[in-house]
C-alpha distance (Angstrom), angle and dihedral (degrees) to the residues before:
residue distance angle dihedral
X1 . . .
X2 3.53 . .
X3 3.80 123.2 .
X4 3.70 120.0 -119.3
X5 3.65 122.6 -136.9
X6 3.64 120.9 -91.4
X7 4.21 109.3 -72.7
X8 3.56 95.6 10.1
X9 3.99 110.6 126.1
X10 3.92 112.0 -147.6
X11 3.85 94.6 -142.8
X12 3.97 93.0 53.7
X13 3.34 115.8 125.0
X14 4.10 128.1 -155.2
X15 3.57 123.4 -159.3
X16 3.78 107.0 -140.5
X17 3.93 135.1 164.6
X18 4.13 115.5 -76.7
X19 3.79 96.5 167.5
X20 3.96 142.5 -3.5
X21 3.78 128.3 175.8
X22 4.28 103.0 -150.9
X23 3.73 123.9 -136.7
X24 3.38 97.9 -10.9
X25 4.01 116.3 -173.6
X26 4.80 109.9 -112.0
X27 3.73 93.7 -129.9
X28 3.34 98.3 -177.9
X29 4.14 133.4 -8.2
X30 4.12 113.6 -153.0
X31 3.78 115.2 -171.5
X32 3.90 88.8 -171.4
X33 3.25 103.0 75.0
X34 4.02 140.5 99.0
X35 3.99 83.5 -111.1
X36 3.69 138.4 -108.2
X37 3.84 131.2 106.0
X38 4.10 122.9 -84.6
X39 3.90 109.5 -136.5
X40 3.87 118.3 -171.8
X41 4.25 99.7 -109.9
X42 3.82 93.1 -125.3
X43 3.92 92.7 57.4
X44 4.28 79.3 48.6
X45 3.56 98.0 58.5
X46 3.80 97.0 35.0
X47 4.05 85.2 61.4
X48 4.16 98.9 24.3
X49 3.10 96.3 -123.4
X50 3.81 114.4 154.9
X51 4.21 127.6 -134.1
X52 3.93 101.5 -116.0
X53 4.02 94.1 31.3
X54 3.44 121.6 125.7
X55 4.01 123.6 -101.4
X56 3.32 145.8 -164.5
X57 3.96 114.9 -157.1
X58 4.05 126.2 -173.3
X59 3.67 116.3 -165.1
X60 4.41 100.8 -133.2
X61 4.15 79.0 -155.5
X62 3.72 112.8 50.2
X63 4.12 98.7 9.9
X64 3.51 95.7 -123.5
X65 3.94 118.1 149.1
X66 3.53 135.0 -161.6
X67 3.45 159.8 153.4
X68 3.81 138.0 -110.1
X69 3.52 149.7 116.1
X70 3.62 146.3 -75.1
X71 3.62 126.7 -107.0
X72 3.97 119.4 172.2
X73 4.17 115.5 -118.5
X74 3.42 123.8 -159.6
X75 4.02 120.1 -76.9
X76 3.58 122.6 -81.6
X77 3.84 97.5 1.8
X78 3.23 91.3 112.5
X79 3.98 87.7 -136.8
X80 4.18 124.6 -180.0
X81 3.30 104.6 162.2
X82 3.88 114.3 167.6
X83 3.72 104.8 -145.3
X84 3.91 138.1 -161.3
X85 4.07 118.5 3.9
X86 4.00 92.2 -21.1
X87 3.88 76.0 69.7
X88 3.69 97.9 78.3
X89 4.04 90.2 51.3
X90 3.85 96.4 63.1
X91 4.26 135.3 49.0
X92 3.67 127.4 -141.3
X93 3.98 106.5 -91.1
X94 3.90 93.8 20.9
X95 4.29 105.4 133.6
X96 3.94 113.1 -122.8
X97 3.83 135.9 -171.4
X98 3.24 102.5 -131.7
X99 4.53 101.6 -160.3
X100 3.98 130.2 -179.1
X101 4.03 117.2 -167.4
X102 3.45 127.7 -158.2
X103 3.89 126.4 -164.1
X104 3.39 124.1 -129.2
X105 3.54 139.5 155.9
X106 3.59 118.6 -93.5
X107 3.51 110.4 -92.3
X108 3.92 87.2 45.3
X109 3.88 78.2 65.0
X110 3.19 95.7 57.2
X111 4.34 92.2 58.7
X112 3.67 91.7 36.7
X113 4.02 113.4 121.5
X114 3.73 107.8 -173.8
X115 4.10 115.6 -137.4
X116 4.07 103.9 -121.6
X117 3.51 115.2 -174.1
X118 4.16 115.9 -168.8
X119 3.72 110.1 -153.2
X120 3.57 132.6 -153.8
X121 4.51 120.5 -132.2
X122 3.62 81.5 -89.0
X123 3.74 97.4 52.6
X124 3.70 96.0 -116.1
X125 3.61 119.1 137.2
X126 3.83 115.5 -92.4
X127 3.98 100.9 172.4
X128 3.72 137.8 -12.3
X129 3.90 115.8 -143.0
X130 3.48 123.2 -161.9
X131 3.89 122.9 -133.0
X132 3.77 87.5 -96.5
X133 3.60 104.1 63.5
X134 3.79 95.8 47.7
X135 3.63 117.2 119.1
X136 3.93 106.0 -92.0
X137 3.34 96.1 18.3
């Protein structure tokens, strides 16, 4: 097995970025609602994100950030709907990063290429990056 460095615990774990949709268009904000946000299923599989997964979201035009949940919309319809409470922090046609974590130990860090997905003003993918050609990586 091979040593760690000195200080570094072996069953520390790091939470680090797995996937993020950028500037994605609010279609639609619905207060009643059990909560969550609704993300068109193709924009899901081009990132991996997974209905039910945890997410943090950061509104580009009023800086609010929160938390919520994924729930799968239908294909194509380019859907982001912020639902429940989270919908009185957001407008229709603000741009959101949309960002799932994962946590791994260190050296999993290391290998980890986060799944970016850049999205059009209709919410259609434009260009997948790899973890590699992200700024600072």
């Amino acid at each position: 097995m091979e040593s760690q460095p000195e200080g570094q615990d072996n069953s520390m774990l790091l939470k680090v970025l797995r996937s993020k949709i950028h500037r994605a268009t609010i279609t639609e904000a619905v207060v009643d609602y059990v909560g969550s946000i609704t993300i068109d299923r193709r924009l899901l599989s081009a990132c991996g994100m997974l209905p039910g997964e945890c997410v943090l979201v950061a509104d580009l035009t009023n800086a609010a950030r929160f938390e919520t949940y994924v729930v799968a919309g239908p294909p194509g319809s380019g859907t982001i709907c912020i639902n429940g409470a989270a919908a009185r922090l957001v407008n229709v046609g603000d741009l959101a990063i949309i960002m799932a974590f994962a946590y791994v130990t260190p050296e999993e860090a290391r290998d980890l290429k986060p799944q970016v997905v850049l999205v059009d003003e209709k919410n259609r993918v434009k260009e997948k990056l790899d973890g590699a050609s992200m700024p600072g990586a």
